[in-house]
N, C-alpha and C positions, 0 to 999 in steps of 0.2 A: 238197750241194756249193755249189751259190749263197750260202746261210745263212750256211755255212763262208768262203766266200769274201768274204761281207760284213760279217761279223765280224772275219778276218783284217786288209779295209779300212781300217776302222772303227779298229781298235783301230793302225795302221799313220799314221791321221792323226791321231789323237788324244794319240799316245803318243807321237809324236815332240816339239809343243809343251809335253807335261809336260814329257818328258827333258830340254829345254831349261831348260826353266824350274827346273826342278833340278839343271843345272850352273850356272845364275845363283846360286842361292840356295847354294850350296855357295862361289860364289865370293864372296858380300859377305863371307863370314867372316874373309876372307882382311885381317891389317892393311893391307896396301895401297889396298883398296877403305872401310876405315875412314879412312884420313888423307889417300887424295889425291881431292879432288875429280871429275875428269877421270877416274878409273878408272869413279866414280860414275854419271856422265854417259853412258860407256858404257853398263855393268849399263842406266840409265835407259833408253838408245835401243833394246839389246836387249830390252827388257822390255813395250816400248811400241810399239813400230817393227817390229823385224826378227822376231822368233816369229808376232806377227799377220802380217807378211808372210809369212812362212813358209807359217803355217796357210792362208793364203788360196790359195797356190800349188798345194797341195796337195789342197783344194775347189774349187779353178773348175772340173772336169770333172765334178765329184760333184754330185747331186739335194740336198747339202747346202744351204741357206740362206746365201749370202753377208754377210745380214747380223750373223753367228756371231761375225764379228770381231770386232765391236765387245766379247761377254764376255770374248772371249781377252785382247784390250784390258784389261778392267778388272781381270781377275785379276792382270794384269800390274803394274797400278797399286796394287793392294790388298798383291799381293807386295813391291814397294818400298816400298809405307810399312812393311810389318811390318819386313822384312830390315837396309833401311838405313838407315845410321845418323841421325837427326832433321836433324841440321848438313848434309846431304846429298841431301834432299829438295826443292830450291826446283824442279828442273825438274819435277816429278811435280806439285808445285804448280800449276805453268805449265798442264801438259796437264788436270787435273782442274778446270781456273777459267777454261780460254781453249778447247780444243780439242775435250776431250769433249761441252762444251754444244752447240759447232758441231755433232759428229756427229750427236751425239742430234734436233739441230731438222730437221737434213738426214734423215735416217732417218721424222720422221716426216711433216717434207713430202712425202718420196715415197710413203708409206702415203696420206697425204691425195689426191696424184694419182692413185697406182693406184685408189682407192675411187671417184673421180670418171671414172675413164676405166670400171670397171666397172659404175655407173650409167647412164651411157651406152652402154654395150654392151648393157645388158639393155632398156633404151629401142631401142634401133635392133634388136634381133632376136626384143623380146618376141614379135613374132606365129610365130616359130617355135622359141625355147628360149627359156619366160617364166621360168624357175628362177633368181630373184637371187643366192640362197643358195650354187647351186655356181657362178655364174659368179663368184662375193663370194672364197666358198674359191680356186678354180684362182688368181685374181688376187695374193689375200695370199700363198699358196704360194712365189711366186716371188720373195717379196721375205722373208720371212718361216719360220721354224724351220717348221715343220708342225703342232706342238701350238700353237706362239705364233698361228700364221697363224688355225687354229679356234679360239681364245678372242678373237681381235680378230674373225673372222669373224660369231662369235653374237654378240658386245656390238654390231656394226654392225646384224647382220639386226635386232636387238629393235628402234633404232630405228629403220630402215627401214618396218620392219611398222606401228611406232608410229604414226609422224607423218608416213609419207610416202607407201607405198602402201596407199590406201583405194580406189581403184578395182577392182570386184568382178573376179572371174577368169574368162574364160567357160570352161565346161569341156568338153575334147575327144569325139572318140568315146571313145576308150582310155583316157580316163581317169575315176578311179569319187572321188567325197568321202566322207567318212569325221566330218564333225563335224556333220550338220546333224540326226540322228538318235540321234546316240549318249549327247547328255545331257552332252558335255566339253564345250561354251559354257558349260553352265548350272555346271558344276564348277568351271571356271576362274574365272567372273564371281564365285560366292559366295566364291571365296578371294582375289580383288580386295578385294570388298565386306567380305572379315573383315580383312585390313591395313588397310582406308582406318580400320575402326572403332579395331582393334588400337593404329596408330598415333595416333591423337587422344585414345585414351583413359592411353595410354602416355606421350606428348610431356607432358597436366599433368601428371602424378604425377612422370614425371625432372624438371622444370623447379619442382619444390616443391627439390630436394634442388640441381641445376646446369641450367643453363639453357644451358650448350654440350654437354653430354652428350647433353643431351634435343632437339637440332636433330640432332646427331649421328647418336642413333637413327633419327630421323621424316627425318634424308634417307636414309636406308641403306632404310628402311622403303618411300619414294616410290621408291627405286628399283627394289624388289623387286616391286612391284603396275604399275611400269613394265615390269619384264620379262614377267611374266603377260603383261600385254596386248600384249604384241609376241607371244608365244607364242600367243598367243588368237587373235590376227591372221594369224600364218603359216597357220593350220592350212588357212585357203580358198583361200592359194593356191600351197600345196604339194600339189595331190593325188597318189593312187596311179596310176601311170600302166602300162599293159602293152604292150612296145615289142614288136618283132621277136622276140628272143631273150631276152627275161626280162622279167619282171615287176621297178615297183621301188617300193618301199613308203615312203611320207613319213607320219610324224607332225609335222606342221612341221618348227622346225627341232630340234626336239627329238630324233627318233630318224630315222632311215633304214637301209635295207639292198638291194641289189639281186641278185635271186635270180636265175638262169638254167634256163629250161625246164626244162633237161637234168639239173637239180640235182633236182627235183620230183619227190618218190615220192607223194604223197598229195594231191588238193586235198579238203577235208571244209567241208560245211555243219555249223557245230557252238556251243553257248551253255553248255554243259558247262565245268567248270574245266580249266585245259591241266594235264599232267603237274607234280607238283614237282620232278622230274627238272632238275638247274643247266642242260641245254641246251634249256629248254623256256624258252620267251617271251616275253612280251608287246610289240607295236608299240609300246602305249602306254604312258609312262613314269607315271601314275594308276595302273597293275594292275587290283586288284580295284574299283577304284572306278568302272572304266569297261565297260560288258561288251565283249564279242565275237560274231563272230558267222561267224567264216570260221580255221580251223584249218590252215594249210600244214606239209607234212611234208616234209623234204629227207632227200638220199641219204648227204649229205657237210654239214659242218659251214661255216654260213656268219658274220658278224660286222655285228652291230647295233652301229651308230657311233652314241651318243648326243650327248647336250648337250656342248660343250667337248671332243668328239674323243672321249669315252669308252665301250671297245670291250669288247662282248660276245659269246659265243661262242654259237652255234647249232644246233641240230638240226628242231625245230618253234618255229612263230610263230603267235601269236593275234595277232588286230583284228578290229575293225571296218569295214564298211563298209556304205554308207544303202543301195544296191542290190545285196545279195549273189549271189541266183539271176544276173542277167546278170552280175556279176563273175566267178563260179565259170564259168558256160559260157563263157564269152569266154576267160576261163584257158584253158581247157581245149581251146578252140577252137584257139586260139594257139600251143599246147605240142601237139596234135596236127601242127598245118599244120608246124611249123617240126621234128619228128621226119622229118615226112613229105619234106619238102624235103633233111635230113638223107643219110636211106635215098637 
């Protein structure tokens, strides 16, 4: 019913701006909108103005992203140059050389401030929710589509991790590390150390043939040995942490999932391969390059969020972790007490 009903939404907000924009586009054909200006101008303000206001009316109660309008906006513009006639086009000019720039600097000064107010929130409550990463997401969330929000989200944490938090994490009771034993520093660092080589040996041989292809590559390349090491960086201080009511599993910012007690058919000590089974899976985004060493089994089917929002389905999960035996009792400890509180 919900699904249904947010589908029905869904397709009720979205499909009214088409319909619009589809009696626009039926009506440039019309001679009128060909030969007078002023009919133009209309079409132009509906198409730019009144359907984005429309849309947005229509989203201010919804978990939609307000800043949505602004596509609606372009489709809007992209649809008047194709429709109307060339002689007819100077206002669409106006908004794509005066107005849109405005939106576009305003949209991402206010990214700029939310990132700066959530900097400082994570400063003012480190010592009791030090996680940059989800207080980074909830922040963009709100300003931002939900996929848009985690692809600005990871590009910031990478350089967060990068160049700004180097101060080590202390780490809780309840919470267990997972890199300091498991051989992923030494994986990530040799696949630093194979682009720093990749690219140098790379940049002479393009810059024999062009020599902006070849800065091209060796920055594309700097940036990819920059993201590793923000990854490399998160990993000490995202750990696995086991709350009240569930366990929640961080490989940086790479993967995460949080599983609830109640979900928990199995906890296994295990170094064996996981199932080939599609809902079988690994924490870490390496697989077999990294071993395991803790096997969880659920009742019901959970969703590993990886890198840039992308989501995977679940039944069992492999990791690692440096102290498995207190991990596994401490699980177990936890998913007892909290049955038991249940009953």
């Amino acid at each position: 019913m919900n699904k249904n009903f947010f589908f029905n939404n869904n397709l009720f907000i979205f499909g009214i701006p088409f319909l619009l924009f589809t009696v626009l586009i039926l009506i440039t054909k019309f001679t009128l909108v060909q030969n007078y200006s002023g009919m133009s101008l209309a079409v132009t303000i509906d198409l730019l103005i009144s359907i984005p206001l429309i849309y947005f009316l229509l989203i201010r109660k919804t978990e939609i992203s307000k800043t949505t309008i602004i596509p609606v906006m372009v489709i809007g513009m992209l649809l008047g140059y194709y429709f109307l006639p060339p002689n007819q086009q100077r206002f669409l000019d106006y908004f794509k050389d005066w107005v849109l720039p405005i939106i576009e600097i305003s949209v991402v000064t206010i990214i700029i401030v939310k990132v700066k107010r959530a900097v400082k929130i994570f400063k003012d409550t480190e010592g009791s929710d030090p996680d940059f990463f989800n207080t980074l997401k909830k922040t963009l969330s709100t300003i931002l589509p939900r996929k848009l929000a985690m692809l600005f989200a990871t590009e910031i944490a990478v350089i967060f991790y990068s160049f700004i938090k180097w101060k080590t994490r202390a780490i809780k009771e309840n919470e267990f590390t997972y890199h300091k034993r498991s051989g992923t520093q030494a994986v990530l660092s040799i696949i630093i150390l194979l682009i720093a080589i990749e690219t140098f040996v790379l940049h002479l041989l393009l810059s024999m043939w062009s020599i902006s292809v070849a800065w091209v590559i060796t920055g594309l390349s700097i940036y990819t040995a920059l993201q590793m090491f923000g990854f490399l960086k998160s990993l000490s201080q995202r750990p696995i942490v086991i709350s009240d009511e569930s366990v929640i599993l961080h490989y940086g910012i790479l993967n995460e999932t949080e599983i609830q007690f109640s979900n928990i058919e199995n906890i296994a000590l295990a170094k064996r391969k996981t199932n080939t089974d599609k809902l079988s899976v690994k924490l870490s985004p390496l697989g077999e390059l990294e071993s395991h060493n803790i096997v969880i089994s659920l009742k019901k089917e959970r969703t590993l969020t990886g890198i840039y929002g992308i989501k995977k389905k679940f039944k069992v999960i492999a990791f690692y972790v440096d102290m498995p035996n207190e991990f596994t009792e401490k699980l177990k400890k936890f998913k007892k007490d909290c049955k038991g509180n249940q009953d």
